[in-house]
C-alpha positions in Angstrom: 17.3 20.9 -40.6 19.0 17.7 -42.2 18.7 14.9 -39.6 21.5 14.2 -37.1 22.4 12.0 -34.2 20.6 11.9 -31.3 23.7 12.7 -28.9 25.1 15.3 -31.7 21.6 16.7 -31.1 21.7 17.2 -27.4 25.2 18.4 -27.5 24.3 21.5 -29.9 20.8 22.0 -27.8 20.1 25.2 -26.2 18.6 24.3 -22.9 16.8 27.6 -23.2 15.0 27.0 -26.4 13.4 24.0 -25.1 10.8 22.2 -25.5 11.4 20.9 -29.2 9.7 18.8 -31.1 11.7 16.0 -33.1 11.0 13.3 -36.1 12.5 10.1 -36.2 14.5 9.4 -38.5 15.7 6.3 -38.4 13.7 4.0 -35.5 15.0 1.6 -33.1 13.4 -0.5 -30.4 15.4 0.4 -27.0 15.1 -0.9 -23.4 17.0 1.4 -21.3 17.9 0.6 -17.6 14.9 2.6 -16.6 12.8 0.7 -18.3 14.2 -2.6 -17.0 14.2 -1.4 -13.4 10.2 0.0 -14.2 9.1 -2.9 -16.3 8.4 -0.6 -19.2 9.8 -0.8 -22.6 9.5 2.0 -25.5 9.4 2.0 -29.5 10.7 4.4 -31.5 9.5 4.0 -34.9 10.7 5.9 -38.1 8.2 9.0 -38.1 6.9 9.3 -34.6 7.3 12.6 -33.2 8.5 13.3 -29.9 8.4 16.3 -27.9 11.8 17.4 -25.9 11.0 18.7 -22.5 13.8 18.2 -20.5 17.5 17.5 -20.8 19.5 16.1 -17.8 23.3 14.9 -17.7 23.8 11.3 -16.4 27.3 10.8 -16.6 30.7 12.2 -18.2 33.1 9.4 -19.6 36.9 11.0 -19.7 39.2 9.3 -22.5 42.3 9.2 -22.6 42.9 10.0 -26.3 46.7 8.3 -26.4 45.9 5.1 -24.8 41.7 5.0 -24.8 41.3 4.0 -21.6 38.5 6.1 -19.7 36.8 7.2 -16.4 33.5 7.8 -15.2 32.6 11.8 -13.8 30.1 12.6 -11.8 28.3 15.6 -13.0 29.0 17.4 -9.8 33.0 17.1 -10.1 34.7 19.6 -8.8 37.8 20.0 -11.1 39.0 22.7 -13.5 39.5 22.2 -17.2 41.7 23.8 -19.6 41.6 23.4 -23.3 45.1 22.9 -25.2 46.0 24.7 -28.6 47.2 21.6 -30.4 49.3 18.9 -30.0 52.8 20.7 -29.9 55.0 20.8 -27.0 57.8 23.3 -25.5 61.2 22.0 -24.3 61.9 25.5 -22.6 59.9 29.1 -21.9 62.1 30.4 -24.4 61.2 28.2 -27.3 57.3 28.8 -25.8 57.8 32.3 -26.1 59.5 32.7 -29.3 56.8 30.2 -30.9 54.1 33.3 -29.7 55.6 35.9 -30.9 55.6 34.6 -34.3 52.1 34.0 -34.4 51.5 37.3 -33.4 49.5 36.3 -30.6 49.2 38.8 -27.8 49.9 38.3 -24.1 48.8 37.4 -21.5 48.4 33.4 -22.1 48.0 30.5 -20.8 50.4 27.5 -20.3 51.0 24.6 -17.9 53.8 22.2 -17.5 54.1 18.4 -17.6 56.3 18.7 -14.5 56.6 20.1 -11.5 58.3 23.5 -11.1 60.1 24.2 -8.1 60.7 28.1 -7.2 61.9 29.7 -3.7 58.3 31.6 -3.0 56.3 28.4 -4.2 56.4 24.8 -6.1 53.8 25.1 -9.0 52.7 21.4 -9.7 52.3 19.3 -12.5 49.7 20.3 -15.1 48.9 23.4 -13.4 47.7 26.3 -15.2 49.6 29.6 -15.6 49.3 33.0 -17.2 52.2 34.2 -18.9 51.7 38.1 -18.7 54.7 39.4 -19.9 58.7 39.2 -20.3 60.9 41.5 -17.8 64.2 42.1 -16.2 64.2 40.0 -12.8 67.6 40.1 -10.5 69.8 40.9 -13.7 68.2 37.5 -15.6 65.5 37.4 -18.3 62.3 36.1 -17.0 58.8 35.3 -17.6 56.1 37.2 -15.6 53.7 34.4 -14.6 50.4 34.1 -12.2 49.3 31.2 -10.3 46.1 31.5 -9.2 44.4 29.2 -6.9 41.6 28.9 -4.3 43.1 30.2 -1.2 45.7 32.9 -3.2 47.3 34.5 -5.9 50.9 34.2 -6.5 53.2 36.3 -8.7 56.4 34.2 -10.0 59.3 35.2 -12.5 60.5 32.1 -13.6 64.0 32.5 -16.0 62.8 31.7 -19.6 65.5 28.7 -19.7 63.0 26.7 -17.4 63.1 23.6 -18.9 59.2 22.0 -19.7 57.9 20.1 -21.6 55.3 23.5 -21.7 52.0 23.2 -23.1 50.1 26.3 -24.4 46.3 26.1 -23.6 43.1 28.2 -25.1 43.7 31.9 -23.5 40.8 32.4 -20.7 40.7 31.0 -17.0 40.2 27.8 -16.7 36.6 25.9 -16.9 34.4 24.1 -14.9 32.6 20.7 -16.2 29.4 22.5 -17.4 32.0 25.2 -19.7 34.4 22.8 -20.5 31.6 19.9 -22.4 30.9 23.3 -24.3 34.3 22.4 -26.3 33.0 19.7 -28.4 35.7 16.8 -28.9 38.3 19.2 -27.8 41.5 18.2 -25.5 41.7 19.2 -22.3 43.9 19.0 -19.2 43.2 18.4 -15.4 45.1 18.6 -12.6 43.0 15.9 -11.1 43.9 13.4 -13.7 47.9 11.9 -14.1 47.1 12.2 -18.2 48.3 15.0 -20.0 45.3 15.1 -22.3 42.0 14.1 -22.0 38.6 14.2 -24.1 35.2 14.5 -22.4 32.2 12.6 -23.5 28.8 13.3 -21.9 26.0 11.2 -22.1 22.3 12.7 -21.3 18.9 11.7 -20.8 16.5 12.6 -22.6 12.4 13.4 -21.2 10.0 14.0 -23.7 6.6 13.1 -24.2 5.2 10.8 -27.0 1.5 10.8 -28.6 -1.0 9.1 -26.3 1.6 7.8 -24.2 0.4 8.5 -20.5 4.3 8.2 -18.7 7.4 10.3 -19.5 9.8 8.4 -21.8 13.3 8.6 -20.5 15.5 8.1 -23.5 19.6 7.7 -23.7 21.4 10.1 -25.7 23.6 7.0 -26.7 20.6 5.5 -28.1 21.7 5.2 -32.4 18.9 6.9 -34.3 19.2 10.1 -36.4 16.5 13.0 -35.5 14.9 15.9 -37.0 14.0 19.4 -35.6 10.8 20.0 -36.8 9.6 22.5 -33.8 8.6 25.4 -36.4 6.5 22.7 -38.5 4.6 21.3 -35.5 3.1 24.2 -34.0 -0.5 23.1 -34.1 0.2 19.5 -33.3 -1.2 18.8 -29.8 0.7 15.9 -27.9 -2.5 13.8 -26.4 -1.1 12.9 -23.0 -3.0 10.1 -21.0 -3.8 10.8 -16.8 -4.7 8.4 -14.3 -7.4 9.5 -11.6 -4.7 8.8 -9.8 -1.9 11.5 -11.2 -5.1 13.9 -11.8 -5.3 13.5 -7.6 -2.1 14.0 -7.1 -1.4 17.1 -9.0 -4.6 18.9 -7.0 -6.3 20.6 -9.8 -7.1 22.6 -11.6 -11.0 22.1 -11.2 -13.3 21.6 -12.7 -11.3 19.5 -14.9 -13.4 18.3 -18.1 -12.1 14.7 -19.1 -12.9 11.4 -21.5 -12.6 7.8 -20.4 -9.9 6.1 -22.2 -9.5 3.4 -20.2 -11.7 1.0 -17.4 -8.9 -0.6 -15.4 -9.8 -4.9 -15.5 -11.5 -6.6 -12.9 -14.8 -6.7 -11.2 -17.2 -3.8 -10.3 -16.6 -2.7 -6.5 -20.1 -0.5 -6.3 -23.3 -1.9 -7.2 -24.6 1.6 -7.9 -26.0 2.1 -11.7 -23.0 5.1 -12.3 -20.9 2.0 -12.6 -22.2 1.1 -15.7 -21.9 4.3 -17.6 -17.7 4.2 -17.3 -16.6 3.1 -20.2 -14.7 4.2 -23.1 -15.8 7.0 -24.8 -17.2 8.7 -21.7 -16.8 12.0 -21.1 -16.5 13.2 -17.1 -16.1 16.5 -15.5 -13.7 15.7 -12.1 -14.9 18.6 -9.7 -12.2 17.7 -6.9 -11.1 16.4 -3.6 -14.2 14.7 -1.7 -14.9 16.4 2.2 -15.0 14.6 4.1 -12.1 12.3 3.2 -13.5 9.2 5.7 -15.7 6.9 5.2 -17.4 4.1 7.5 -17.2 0.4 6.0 -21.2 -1.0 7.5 -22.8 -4.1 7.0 -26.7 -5.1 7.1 -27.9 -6.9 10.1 -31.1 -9.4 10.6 -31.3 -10.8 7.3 -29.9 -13.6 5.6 -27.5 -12.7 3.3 -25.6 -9.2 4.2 -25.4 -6.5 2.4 -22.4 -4.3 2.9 -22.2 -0.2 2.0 -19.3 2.3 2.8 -20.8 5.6 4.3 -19.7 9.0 3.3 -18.7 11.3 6.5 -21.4 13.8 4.7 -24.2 11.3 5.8 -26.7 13.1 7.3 -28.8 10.5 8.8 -29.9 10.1 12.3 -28.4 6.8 13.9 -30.0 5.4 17.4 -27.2 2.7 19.1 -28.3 -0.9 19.8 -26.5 -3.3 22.0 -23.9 -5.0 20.8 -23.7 -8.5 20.4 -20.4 -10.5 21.5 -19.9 -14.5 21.1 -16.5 -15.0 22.7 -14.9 -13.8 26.0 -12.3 -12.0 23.2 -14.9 -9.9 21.3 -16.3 -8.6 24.9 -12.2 -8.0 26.1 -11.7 -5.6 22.2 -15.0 -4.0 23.4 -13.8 -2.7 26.6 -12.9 1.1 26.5 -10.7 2.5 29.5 -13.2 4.6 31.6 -16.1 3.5 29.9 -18.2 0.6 32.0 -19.6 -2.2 29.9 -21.8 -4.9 30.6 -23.5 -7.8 29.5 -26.0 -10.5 29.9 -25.8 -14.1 28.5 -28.3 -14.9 25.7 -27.6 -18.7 26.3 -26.7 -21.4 29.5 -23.0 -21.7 29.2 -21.5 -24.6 30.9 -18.1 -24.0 32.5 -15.5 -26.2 33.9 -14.3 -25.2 37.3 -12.0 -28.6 37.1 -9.9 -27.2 34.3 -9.8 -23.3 35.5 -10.7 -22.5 38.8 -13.3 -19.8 39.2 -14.5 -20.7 35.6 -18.0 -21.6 36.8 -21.3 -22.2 34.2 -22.8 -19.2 33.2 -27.3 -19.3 32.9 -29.2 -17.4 30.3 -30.3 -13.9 31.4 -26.8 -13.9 33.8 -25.8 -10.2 34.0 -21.6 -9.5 34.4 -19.8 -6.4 34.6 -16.6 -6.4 32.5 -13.7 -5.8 35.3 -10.6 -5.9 32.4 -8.4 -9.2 31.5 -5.7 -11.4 33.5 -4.6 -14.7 33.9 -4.8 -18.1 35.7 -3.4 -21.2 35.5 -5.4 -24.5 34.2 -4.9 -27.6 35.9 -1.8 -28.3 33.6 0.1 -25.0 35.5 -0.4 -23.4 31.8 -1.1 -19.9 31.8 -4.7 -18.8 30.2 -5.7 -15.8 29.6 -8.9 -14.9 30.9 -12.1 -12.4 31.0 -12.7 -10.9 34.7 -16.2 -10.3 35.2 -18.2 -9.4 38.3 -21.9 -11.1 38.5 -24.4 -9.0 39.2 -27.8 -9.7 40.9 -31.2 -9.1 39.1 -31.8 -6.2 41.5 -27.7 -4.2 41.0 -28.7 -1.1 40.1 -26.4 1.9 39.2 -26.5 3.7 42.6 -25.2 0.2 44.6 -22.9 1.3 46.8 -19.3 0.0 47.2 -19.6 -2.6 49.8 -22.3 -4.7 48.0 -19.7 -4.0 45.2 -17.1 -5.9 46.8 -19.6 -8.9 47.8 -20.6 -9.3 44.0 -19.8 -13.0 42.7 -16.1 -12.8 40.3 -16.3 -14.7 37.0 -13.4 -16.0 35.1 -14.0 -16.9 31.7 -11.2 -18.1 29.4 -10.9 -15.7 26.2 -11.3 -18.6 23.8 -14.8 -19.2 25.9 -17.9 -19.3 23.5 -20.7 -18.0 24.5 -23.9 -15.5 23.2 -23.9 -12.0 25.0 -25.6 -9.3 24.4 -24.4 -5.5 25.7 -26.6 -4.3 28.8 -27.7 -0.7 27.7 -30.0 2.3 28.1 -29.2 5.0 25.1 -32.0 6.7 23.1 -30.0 9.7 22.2 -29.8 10.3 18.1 -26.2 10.8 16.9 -25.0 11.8 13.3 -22.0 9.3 12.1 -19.4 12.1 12.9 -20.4 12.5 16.5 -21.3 8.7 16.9 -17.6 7.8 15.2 -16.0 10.2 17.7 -17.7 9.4 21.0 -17.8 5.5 20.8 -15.5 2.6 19.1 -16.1 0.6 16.4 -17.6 -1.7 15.6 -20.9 -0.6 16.8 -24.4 -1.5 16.4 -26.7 1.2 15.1 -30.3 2.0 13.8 -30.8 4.5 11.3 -33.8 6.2 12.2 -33.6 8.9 10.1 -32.8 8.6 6.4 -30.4 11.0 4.5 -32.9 14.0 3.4 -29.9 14.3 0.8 -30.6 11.3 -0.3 -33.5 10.2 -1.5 -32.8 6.0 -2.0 -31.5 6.0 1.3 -30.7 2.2 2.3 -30.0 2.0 5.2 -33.2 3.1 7.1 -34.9 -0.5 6.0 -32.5 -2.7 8.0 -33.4 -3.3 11.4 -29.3 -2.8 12.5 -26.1 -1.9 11.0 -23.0 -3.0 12.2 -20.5 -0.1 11.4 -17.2 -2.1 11.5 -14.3 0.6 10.4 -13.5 4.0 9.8 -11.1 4.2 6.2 -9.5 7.1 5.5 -9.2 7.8 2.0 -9.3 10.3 -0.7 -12.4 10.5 -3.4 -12.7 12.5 -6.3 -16.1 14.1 -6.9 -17.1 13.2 -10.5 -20.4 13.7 -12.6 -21.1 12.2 -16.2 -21.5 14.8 -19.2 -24.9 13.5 -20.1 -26.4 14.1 -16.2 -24.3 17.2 -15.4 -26.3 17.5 -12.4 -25.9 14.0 -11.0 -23.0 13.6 -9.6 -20.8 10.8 -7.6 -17.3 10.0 -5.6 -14.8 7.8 -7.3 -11.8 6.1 -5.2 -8.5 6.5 -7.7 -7.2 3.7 -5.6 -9.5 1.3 -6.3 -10.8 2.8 -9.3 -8.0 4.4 -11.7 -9.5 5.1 -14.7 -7.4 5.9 -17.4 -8.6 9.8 -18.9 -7.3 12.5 -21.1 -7.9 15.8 -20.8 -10.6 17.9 -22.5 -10.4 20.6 -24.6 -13.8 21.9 -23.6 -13.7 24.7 -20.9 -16.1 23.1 -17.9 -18.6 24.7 -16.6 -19.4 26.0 -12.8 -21.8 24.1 -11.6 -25.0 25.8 -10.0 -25.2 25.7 -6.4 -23.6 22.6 -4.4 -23.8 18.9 -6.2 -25.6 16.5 -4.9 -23.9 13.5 -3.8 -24.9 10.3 -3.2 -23.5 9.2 0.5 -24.3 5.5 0.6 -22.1 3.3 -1.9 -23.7 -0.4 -1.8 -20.3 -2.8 -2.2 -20.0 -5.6 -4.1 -18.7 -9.0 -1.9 -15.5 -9.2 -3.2 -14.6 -5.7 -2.7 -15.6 -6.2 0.6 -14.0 -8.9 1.6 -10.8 -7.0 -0.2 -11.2 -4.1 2.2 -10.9 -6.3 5.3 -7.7 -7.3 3.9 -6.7 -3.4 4.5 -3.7 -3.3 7.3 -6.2 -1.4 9.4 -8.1 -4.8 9.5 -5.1 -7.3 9.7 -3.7 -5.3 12.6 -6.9 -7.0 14.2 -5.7 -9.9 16.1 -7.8 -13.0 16.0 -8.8 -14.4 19.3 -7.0 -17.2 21.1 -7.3 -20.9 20.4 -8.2 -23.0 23.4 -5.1 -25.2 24.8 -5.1 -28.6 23.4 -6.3 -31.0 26.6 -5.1 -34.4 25.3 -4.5 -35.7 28.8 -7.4 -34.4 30.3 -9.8 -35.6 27.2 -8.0 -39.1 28.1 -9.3 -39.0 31.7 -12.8 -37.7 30.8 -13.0 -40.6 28.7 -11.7 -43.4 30.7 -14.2 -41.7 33.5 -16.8 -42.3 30.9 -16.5 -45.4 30.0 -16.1 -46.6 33.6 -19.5 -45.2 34.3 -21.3 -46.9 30.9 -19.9 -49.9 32.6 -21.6 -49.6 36.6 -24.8 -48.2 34.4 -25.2 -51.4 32.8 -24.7 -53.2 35.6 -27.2 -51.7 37.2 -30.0 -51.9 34.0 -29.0 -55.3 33.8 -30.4 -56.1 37.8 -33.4 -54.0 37.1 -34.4 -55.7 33.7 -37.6 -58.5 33.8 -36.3 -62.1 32.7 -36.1 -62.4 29.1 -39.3 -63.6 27.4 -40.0 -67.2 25.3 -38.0 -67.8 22.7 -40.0 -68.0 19.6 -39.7 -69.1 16.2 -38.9 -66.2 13.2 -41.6 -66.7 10.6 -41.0 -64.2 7.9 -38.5 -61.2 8.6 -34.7 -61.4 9.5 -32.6 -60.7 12.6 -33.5 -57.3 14.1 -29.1 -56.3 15.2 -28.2 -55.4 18.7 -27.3 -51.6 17.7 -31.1 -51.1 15.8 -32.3 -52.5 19.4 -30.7 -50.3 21.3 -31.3 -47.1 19.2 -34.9 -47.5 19.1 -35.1 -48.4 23.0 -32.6 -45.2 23.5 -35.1 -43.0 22.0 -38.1 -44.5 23.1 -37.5 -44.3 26.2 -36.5 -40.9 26.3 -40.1 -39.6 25.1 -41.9 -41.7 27.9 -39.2 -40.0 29.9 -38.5 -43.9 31.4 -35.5 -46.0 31.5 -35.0 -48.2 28.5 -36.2 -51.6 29.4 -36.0 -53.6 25.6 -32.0 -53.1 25.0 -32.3 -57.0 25.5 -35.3 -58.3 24.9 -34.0 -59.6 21.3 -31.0 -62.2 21.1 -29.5 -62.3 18.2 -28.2 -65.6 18.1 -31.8 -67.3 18.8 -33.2 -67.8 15.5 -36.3 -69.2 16.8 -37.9 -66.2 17.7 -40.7 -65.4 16.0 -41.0 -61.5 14.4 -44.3 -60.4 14.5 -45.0 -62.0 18.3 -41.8 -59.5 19.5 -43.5 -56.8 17.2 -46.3 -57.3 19.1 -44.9 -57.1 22.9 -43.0 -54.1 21.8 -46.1 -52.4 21.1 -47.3 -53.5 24.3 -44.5 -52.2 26.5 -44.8 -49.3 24.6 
C-alpha cells in the first residue's frame, strides 16, 4: 500500500476490518486538545508503528462550496442528505424530463426544487426531495407523476411539466442519513435543513491506537498532516508492549493470576519498612494473585516506649487482643470517647486545680477522683460567654454498680470546661479476648489494646512485645496480593494507591499456587507515611478540641490582686525582721546584688521550710561591709 493521508486513511477504513497496524510515514510532533486538557503530549516519528483500534467521529464541518463559508454538525444530526448529479440546473419539468430521456436513464428519479412548489393537495418546500415516477395524462394536461415522502405521510402529486424550477436532479435512491451520506467522498449534497443549495461534508475523526511501550491510549486527530502506511499483513508477529499500572490492573479485576515485570518504582520514599520493599525494582518479575479479603485495615501505634512505632493491621489478623483503659488528657478526648448507651468512667491520674470564680461548678479535681461521664453542655463564665463543658458525676470510693437511684441523685456534679487539661485514665473491668474483627465492631476507636496472643500465621509477629497498642482508625482500602518470582511461596499485599508500580504483562502462563498463600498481616510503616495517612479525610473530619477563651481582663485582675498581696507580705517580713547587723568593711570580693540576695534566701528558706529572714541583711549601697564576716553569719543563720 503506497502511503496516504491520515484523514484519506480513515475516510476509506472499514470499521469492520479493524484493528490495523500503520507506519509513519512522514512524522510530526502534535499536541491535541486532549493532550492539553490531560497534560500529555505525543511524538510521532517517521517509522513508529501504531496500532488502530478504534475510530470515533468528532465533528462534521458543512461547506458551502460557492461561497466557503461552513458549519459545525453534530454527529447525531438528524437531517437527510441527497447527493446531486452535477452542477446543471432545470428551468422547467419539461426541460428535466427531456434532458433524461436522452441519457437513457430510467425512471423513477429523484429531483428537488430551489423553490417552493405550491399545489391544491399540498405545498412541497424548498429543496425537498421528489421521485419522479413517471409521465401521465392528469385532468386533460400533461403531468409528472411525483412522490413526496415524509415522516408522518406519503403524498402522491401530478404536477404539469411546465412547473417552472430551477429543478435539480439528485443521485437516484432515498435520501441518506449523516453516517450514508460521509460515504460520498467530496461529493455535493442538499439539505433541507440548510438555506444553501449545495453543500460538501467534511468529517474529522479521532483516532485510538496504541503505541510500543506506551502505557495510555493515544488519541490522535484525523486532521493531524502526516502520510501513513497499512502494514497490518507485515506485522503479524509484532507484539505491541503495553505498560499497566497496579492501579489499571485493579481496576480491570483480573484475570488472575496475572504474571507481571516491574518497569517502573513510582518516586519517593518507602511507606513499609518490611524487607519485600527492597526487592521492587526494575527488572522484577511479580505474579498479582488478586483482590486482598479483607479490604480494611487498622492504622496502630506502639505504646510505652520512647519513640513509636506505627503498623497497619490486616482484617485477616488473627491475634488475640485483651482491652486496656484508655487514657484521656483533655475534657474533649473523654467527650469523643463517649458512646450513646455505653457508660464510661474515669479517674484522675493527677490533682487538677479548678477555678470556680471563672465557671461556676468547675471545682479542683484530686488524684484517684472517680467521675462518671453524664454527656456535654454549657455554662456561662464570668464574662456571660458561653463555654462548653464536660458533665460529670463524682463518685465516692465506695459507688458500686448496684447503687441505687437515690444515692444517684445525691452524687457530687462536675463541670469541666472541654479545653480543661488534665490526666485520666478509663475506669474498667474487661478480661474477655477479642479478634480485631469483633473488637472493631463492638467498641470505637481509638482504643487501647494488648495482644496477648501473636498471629500463629505469622511467625515475626510485632505486636505481642509492646506492652499497648493504640488502634487509632479503621481504612478501608483495596490491596493486591503479590508474591516475587524468586520466593513463589512468599507472598505480600501491595496498596496501588500508595504504591503504583508501573508493570507489563508477562508472557509466561502463571502458575496455581498450592494451597492458600501466606500473608504477612502486620505492615511496620515508615513516619512519613504515617503522618500522610492522618492527613486522610477520615482523619481531618476529626475536629480538634477547643481553645480556652482569652481572659485578658480577668488575667489583669489576678495580677493587680497579686501584686497588692507581695506588697502587705513585705510589710509584714519587714516588722518580723531582726535589726540589721554592723556595717563592715569589704576586704576582697565585690557587692553581693539585691536579686542574688533574695534568690538564695528564697530557696533557702524553703528547704528549712522557714520564712526567709536574710532578703536584707546586705545593703548594697554600704561599701564598708566586710565579705567574708557576712559569709560567715550566713552560715550561721543557716
Amino acid at each position: 500500500m503506497e502511503p496516504v493521508s491520515l484523514q484519506d486513511f480513515v475516510r476509506a477504513l472499514d470499521p469492520a476490518s479493524l484493528p490495523r497496524v500503520l507506519r509513519i510515514s512522514s512524522g510530526v510532533y502534535f499536541q491535541g486538545s486532549v493532550y492539553e486538557i490531560c497534560g500529555n503530549e505525543c511524538c510521532l516519528s517517521t517509522g513508529d508503528l501504531v496500532k488502530v483500534t478504534q475510530v470515533r467521529l468528532q465533528k462534521v464541518v458543512c461547506e458551502n462550496p460557492r461561497t466557503g463559508q461552513t458549519k459545525e454538525l453534530d454527529p447525531n444530526f438528524k437531517g437527510l442528505f441527497s447527493p446531486l448529479t452535477g452542477p446543471q440546473s432545470y428551468g422547467t419539468l419539461e426541460e428535466m424530463i427531456s434532458a433524461i430521456n436522452q441519457s437513457s436513464k430510467q425512471l423513477p428519479i429523484w429531483f428537488m426544487s430551489t423553490h417552493r412548489i405550491d399545489t391544491k393537495a399540498v405545498v412541497v418546500p424548498e429543496e425537498q426531495p421528489l421521485m419522479l415516477e413517471s409521465v401521465e395524462m392528469h385532468l386533460g394536461v400533461c403531468s409528472a407523476r411525483c412522490v413526496l415522502g415524509t415522516e408522518a405521510q406519503v403524498t402522491v402529486l401530478h404536477l404539469p411539466l411546465s412547473t417552472k424550477g430551477p429543478f435539480w436532479e439528485l443521485e437516484t435512491g432515498a435520501p441518506r442519513t449523516l453516517l450514508q451520506a460521509l460515504a460520498l467522498r467530496d461529493r455535493q449534497l442538499t439539505c433541507p435543513a440548510f438555506p444553501w443549495r449545495s453543500l460538501i461534508l467534511r468529517p474529522q475523526y479521532e483516532i485510538l491506537a496504541i503505541m510500543h511501550m506506551r502505557r495510555t491510549i493515544v488519541n490522535i486527530p484525523s486532521t493531524l498532516e502526516v502520510d501513513v502506511e497499512d502494514v497490518t499483513a507485515s506485522s503479524e508477529h509484532f507484539h505491541f508492549i503495553q505498560p499497566l499500572l497496579l492501579s489499571e490492573v485493579l481496576a480491570r479485576g483480573g484475570p488472575f493470576p496475572l504474571n507481571t515485570e516491574i518497569l517502573e518504582v513510582p518516586d519517593g520514599p518507602p511507606i513499609f519498612l518490611s524487607p519485600w520493599v527492597g526487592s521492587l525494582r526494575k527488572g522484577q518479575r511479580l505474579c498479582i494473585y488478586g483482590l486482598a479479603s479483607p479490604p480494611w485495615r487498622v492504622l496502630a501505634s506502639s505504646k510505652g516506649r520512647k519513640m513509636p512505632r506505627y503498623f497497619l493491621v490486616s482484617g485477616a489478623y488473627q491475634g488475640k487482643l485483651r482491652r486496656r483503659p484508655r487514657e484521656f488528657s483533655t475534657a474533649y478526648d473523654i467527650l469523643s470517647a463517649l458512646q450513646p448507651g455505653q457508660p464510661l468512667r474515669v479517674v484522675a491520674m493527677q490533682d487538677c486545680e479548678g477555678d470556680e470564680m471563672e465557671i461556676p461548678g468547675f471545682t479542683s479535681l484530686t488524684m484517684g477522683d472517680r467521675l462518671e461521664v453524664v454527656g456535654s453542655g454549657q455554662a456561662h463564665d464570668t464574662q456571660g460567654r458561653d463555654i462548653d463543658i464536660l458533665v460529670c458525676h463524682q463518685l465516692s470510693d465506695q459507688a458500686e454498680e448496684e447503687e441505687c437511684e437515690e444515692e444517684a441523685e445525691d452524687q457530687e456534679q462536675i463541670l469541666l470546661p472541654l479545653y480543661f487539661s488534665g490526666g485520666f485514665v478509663e475506669e474498667m473491668s474487661d478480661s474477655r479476648r477479642y479478634n480485631l474483627a469483633d473488637l472493631t465492631a463492638q467498641f470505637p476507636l481509638p482504643c487501647e489494646v494488648k495482644v496477648v496472643t501473636k498471629d500463629t500465621s505469622h511467625p515475626a509477629d510485632p505486636l505481642s512485645s509492646f506492652p499497648g497498642l493504640r488502634l487509632e482508625e479503621k481504612i478501608m482500602e483495596p490491596f493486591l496480593v503479590v508474591s516475587l518470582d524468586s520466593e513463589p511461596g512468599v507472598s505480600f499485599e501491595i496498596p496501588p494507591r500508595w504504591l503504583d508500580l508501573t508493570v507489563v504483562e508477562d508472557e509466561k502462563q502463571p502458575g496455581q499456587p498450592a494451597g492458600s498463600l501466606p500473608i504477612a498481616t502486620v505492615e511496620e510503616l515508615t513516619d512519613v507515611f504515617y503522618y500522610h495517612l492522618r492527613k486522610l479525610p477520615a482523619f481531618e473530619s476529626q475536629s480538634p478540641p477547643p481553645r480556652p477563651p482569652k481572659r485578658q481582663n480577668l488575667s489583669g485582675q489576678k495580677k493587680q490582686s497579686s501584686q497588692e498581696r507581695n506588697i502587705k507580705s513585705s510589710k509584714a517580713l519587714a516588722q518580723q525582721l531582726p535589726p540589721l547587723l554592723p556595717k563592715h568593711k569589704m576586704k576582697t570580693l565585690p557587692v553581693v546584688t539585691e536579686g542574688i540576695s533574695n534568690t538564695y534566701s528564697k530557696i533557702s528558706a524553703n528547704r528549712k521550710g522557714r520564712k526567709p529572714t536574710t532578703s536584707n541583711i546586705l545593703d548594697p549601697d554600704d561599701e564598708e561591709h566586710d565579705y567574708e564576716e557576712v559569709f560567715e553569719h550566713f552560715r550561721k543563720t543557716l
